[in-house]
N, CA, C and O atoms as a MOPAC input file, in Angstrom:
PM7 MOZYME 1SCF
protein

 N     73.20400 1    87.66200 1   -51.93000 1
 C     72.33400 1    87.22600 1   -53.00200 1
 C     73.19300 1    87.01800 1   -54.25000 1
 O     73.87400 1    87.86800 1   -54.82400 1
 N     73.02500 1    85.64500 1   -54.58200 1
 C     73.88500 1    85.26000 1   -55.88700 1
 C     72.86600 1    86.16400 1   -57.69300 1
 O     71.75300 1    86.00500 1   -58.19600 1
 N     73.70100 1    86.75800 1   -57.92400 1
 C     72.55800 1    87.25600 1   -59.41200 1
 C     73.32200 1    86.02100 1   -60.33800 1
 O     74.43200 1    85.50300 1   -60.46000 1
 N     71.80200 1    85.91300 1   -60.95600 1
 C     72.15400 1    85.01100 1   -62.45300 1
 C     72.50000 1    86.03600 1   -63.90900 1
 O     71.50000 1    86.55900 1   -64.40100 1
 N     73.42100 1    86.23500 1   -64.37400 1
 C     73.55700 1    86.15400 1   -64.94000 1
 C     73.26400 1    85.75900 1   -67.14500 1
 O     73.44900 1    86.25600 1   -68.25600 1
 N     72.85500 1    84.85200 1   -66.61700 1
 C     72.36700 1    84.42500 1   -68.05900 1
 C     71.38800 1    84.73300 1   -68.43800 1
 O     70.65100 1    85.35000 1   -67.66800 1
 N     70.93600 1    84.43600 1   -69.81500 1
 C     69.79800 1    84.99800 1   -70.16600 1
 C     68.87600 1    84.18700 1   -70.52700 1
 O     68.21400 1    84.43500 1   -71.53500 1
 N     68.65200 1    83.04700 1   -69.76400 1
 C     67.62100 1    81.82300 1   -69.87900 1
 C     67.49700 1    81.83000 1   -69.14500 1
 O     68.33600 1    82.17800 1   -68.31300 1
 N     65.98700 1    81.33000 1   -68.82000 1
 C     65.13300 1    81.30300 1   -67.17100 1
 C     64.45500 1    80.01200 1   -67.62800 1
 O     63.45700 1    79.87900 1   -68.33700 1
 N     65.25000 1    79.07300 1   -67.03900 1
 C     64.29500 1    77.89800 1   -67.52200 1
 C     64.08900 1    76.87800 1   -66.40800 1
 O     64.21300 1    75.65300 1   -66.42700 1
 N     63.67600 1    77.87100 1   -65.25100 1
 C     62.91400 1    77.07700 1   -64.05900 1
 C     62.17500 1    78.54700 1   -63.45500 1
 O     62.62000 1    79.58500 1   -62.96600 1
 N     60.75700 1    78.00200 1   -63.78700 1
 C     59.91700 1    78.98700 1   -63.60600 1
 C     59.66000 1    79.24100 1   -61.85900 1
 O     59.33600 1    80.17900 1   -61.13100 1
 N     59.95400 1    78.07100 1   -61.74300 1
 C     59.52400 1    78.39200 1   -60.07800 1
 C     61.48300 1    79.34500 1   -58.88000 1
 O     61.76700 1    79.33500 1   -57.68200 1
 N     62.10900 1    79.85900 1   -59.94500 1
 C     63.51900 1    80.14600 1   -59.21800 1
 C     63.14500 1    81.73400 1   -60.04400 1
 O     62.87100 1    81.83500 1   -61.24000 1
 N     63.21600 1    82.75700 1   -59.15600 1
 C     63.97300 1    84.01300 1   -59.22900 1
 C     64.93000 1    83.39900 1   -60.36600 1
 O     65.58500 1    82.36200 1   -60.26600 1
 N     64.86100 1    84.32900 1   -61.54500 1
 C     66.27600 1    84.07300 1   -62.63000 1
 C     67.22400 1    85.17900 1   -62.36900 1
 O     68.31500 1    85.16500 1   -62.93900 1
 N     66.93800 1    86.04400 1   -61.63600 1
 C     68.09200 1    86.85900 1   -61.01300 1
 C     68.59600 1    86.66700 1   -59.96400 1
 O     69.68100 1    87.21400 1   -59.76500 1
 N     68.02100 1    85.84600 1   -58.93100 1
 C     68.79400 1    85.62300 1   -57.60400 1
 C     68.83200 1    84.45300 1   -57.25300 1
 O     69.51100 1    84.07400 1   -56.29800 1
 N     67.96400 1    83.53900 1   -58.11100 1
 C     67.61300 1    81.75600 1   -57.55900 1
 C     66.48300 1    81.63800 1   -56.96100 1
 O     65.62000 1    80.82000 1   -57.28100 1
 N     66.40300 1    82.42600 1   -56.07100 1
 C     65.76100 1    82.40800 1   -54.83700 1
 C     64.52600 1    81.47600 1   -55.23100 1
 O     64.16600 1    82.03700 1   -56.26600 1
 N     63.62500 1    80.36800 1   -55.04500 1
 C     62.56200 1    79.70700 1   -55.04500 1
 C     60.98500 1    80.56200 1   -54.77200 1
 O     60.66000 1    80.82200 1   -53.61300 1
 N     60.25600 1    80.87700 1   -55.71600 1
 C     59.34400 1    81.41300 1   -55.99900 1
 C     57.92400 1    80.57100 1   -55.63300 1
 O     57.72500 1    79.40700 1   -55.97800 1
 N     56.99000 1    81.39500 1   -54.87100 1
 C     55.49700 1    80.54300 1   -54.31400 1
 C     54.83800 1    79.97600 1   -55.16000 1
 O     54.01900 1    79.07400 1   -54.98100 1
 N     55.35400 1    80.77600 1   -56.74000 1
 C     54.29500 1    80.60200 1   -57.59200 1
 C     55.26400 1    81.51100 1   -59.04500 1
 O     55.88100 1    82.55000 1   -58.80900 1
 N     55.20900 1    80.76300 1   -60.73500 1
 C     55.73000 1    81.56500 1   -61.62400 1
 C     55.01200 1    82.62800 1   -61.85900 1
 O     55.41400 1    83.34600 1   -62.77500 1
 N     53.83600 1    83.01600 1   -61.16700 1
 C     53.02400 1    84.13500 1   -62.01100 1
 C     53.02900 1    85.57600 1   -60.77600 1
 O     53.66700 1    86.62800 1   -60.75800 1
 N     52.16100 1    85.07600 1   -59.99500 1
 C     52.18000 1    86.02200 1   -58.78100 1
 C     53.00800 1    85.87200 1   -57.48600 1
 O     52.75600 1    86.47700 1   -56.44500 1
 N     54.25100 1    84.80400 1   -57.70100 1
 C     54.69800 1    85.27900 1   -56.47400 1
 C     56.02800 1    85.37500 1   -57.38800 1
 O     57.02300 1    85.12200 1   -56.70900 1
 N     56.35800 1    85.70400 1   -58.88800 1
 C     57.37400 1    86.04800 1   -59.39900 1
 C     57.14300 1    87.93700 1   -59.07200 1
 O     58.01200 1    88.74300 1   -58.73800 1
 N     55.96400 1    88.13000 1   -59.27000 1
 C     55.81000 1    90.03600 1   -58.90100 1
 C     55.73000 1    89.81500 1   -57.24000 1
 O     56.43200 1    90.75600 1   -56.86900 1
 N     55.38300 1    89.27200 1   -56.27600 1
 C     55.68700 1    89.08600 1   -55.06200 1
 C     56.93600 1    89.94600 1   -54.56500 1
 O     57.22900 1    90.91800 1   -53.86800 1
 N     57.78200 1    88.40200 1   -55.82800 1
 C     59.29400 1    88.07000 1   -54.94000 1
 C     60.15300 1    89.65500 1   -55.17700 1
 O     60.89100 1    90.09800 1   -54.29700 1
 N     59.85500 1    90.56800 1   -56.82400 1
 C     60.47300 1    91.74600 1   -57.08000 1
 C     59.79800 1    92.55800 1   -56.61000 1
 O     60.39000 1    93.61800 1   -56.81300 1
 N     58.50000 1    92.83400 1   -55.85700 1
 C     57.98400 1    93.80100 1   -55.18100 1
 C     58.77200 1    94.36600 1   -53.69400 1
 O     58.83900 1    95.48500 1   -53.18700 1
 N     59.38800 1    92.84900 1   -53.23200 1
 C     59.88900 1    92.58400 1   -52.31900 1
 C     61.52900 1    93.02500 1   -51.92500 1
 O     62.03900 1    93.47500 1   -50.89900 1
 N     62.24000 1    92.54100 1   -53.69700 1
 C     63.58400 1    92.59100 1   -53.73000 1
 C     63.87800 1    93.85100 1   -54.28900 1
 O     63.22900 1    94.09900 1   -55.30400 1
 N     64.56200 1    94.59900 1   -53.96900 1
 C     65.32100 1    96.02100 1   -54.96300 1
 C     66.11000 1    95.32500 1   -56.17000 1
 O     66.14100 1    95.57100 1   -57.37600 1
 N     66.70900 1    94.39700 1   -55.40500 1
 C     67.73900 1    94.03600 1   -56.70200 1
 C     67.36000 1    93.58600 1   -57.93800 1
 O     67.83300 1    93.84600 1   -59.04500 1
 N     66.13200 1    92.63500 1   -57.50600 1
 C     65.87200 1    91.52300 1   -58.57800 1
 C     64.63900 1    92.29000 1   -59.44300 1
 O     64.27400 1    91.73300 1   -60.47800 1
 N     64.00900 1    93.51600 1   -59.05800 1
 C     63.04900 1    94.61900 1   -59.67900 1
 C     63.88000 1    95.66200 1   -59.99600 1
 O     63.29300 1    96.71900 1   -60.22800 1
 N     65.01900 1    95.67400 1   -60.07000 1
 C     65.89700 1    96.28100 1   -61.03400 1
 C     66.46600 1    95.54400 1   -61.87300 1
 O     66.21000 1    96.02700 1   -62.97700 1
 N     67.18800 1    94.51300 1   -62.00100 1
 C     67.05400 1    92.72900 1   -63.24600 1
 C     66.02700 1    92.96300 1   -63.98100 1
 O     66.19500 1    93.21400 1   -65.17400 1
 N     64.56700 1    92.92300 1   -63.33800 1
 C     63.55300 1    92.90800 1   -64.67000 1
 C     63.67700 1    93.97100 1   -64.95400 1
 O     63.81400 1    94.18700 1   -66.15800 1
 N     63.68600 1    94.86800 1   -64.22900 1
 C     63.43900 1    96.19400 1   -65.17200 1
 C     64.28000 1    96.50500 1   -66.58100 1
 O     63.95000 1    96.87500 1   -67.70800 1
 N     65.65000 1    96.13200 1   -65.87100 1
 C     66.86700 1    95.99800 1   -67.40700 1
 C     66.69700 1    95.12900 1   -67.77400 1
 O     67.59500 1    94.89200 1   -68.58100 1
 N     65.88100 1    94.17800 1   -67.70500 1
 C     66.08000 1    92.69700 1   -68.71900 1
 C     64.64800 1    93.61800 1   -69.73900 1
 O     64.74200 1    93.86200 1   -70.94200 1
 N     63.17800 1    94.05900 1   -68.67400 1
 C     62.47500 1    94.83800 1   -69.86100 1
 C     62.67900 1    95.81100 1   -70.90000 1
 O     61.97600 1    95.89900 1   -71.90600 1
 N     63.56300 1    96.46200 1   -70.65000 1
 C     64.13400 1    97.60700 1   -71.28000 1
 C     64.80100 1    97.14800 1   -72.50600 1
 O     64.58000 1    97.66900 1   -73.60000 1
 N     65.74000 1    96.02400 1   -72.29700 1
 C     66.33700 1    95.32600 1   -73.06300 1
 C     65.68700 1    94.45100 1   -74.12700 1
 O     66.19700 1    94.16100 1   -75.20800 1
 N     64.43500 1    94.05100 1   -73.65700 1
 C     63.88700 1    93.30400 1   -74.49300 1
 C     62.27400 1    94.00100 1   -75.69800 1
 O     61.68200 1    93.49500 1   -76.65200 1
 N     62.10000 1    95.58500 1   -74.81100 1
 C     61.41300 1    96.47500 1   -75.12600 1
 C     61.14200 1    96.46000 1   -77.13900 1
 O     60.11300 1    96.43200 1   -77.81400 1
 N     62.25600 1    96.48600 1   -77.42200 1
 C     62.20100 1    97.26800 1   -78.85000 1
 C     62.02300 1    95.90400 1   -79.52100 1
 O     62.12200 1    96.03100 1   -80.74100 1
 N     61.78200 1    94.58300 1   -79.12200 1
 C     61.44100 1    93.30400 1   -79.72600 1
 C     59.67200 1    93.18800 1   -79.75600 1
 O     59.07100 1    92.56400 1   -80.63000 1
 N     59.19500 1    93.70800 1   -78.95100 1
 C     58.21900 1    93.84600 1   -78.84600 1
 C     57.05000 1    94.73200 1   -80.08500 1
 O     57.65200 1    95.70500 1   -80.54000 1
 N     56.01900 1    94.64400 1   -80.51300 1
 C     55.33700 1    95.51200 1   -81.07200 1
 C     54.30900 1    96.43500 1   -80.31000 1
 O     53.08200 1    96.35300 1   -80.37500 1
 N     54.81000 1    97.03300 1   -79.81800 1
 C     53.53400 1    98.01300 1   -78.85400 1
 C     54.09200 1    97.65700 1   -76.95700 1
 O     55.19900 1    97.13200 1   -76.84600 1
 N     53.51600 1    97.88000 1   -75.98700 1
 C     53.78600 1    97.63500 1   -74.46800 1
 C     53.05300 1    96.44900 1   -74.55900 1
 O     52.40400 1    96.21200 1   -75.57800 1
 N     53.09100 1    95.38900 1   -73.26200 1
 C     52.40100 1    94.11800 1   -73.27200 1
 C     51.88000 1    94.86300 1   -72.13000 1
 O     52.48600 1    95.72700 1   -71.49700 1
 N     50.59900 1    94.40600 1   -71.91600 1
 C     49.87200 1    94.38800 1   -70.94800 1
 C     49.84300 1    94.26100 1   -69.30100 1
 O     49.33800 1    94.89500 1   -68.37400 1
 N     50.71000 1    93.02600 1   -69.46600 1
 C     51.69500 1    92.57700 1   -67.50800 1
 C     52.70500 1    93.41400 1   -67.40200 1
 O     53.42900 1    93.38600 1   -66.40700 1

């Protein structure tokens, strides 16, 4: 599994951590990391990372 790297995701239908081609940007993006260890550890540090930009938890 290739990881991306960067920090733009600007093809909603590709995993931005692995590429991988997604069923769907909404529910088969939680699908595809329910699925992957790797790429539900990516969001998790990309959330963490992006946490303190936020005002309060978001809801999803």
């Amino acid at each position: 599994m290739a990881v991306n790297t960067t920090a733009d995701w600007n093809d909603p239908i590709s995993c931005p951590f692995c590429g991988d081609e997604l069923t769907s940007p909404g529910a088969g993006f939680i699908d595809h990391i329910d699925s992957s260890a790797d790429c539900e550890d990516g969001f998790q540090q990309w959330r963490a990372n992006i946490a303190g930009d936020l005002a309060g938890e978001w809801s999803g």
